[in-house]
C-alpha positions in Angstrom: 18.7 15.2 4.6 17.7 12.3 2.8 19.8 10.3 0.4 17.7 8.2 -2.5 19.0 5.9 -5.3 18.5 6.8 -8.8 16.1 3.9 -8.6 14.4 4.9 -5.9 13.7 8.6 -7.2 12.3 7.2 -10.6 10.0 5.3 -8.8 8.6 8.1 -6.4 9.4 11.1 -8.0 6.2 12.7 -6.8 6.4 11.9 -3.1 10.4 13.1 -3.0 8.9 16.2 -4.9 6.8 16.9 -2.3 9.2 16.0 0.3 11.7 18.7 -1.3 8.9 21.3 -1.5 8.5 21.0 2.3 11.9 22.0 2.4 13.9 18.4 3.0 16.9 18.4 1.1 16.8 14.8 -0.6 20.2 13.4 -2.5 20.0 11.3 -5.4 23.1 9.2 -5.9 24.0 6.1 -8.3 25.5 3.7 -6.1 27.1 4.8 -3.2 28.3 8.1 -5.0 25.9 11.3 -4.8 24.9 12.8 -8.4 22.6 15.5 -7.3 20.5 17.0 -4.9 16.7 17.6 -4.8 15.6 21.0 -2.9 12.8 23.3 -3.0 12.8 25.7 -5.7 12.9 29.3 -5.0 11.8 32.0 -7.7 14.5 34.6 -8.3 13.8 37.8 -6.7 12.7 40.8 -9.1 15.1 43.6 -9.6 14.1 46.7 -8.1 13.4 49.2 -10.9 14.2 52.8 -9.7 11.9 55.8 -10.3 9.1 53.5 -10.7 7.1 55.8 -8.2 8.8 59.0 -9.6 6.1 61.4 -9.6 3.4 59.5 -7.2 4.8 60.5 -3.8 5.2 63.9 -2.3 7.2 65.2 0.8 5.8 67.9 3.0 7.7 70.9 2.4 8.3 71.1 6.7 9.2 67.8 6.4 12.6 67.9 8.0 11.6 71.0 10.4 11.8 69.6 14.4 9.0 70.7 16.4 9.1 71.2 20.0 8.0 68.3 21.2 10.6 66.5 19.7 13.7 69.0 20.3 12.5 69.0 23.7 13.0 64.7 23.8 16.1 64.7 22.1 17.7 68.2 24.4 17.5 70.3 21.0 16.3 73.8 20.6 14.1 74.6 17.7 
């Protein structure tokens, strides 16, 4: 983690940026007290919307049937 001035990050702003985007967390403090802290922004996530496929997938009506090969592995009859 670095630690910058307020001087020092007005005077390069664009190489700390750049710094922060490779994911170094730099702190900007006036004096010897720390103010704030310079990180890599990450976008929010976007809220799952449910039923947005409502209508577009299908299930095999033997989906959930076992078949003999696989009651067979697991020691189940069919």
């Amino acid at each position: 983690m670095a630690d910058v001035t307020i001087h020092e990050a007005k005077t390069h702003l664009s190489r700390l940026v750049q710094r922060a985007h490779a994911g170094e967390e730099i702190v900007i403090r006036r004096g010897k007290v720390p103010m704030a802290k310079l990180v890599r922004y990450e976008a929010a996530p976007v809220p799952r919307a449910p039923g947005r496929l409502r209508g577009r997938i299908e299930m095999a009506p033997d989906f959930d049937d076992l078949d003999d090969e696989m009651g067979d592995l697991f020691g189940v009859g069919t």
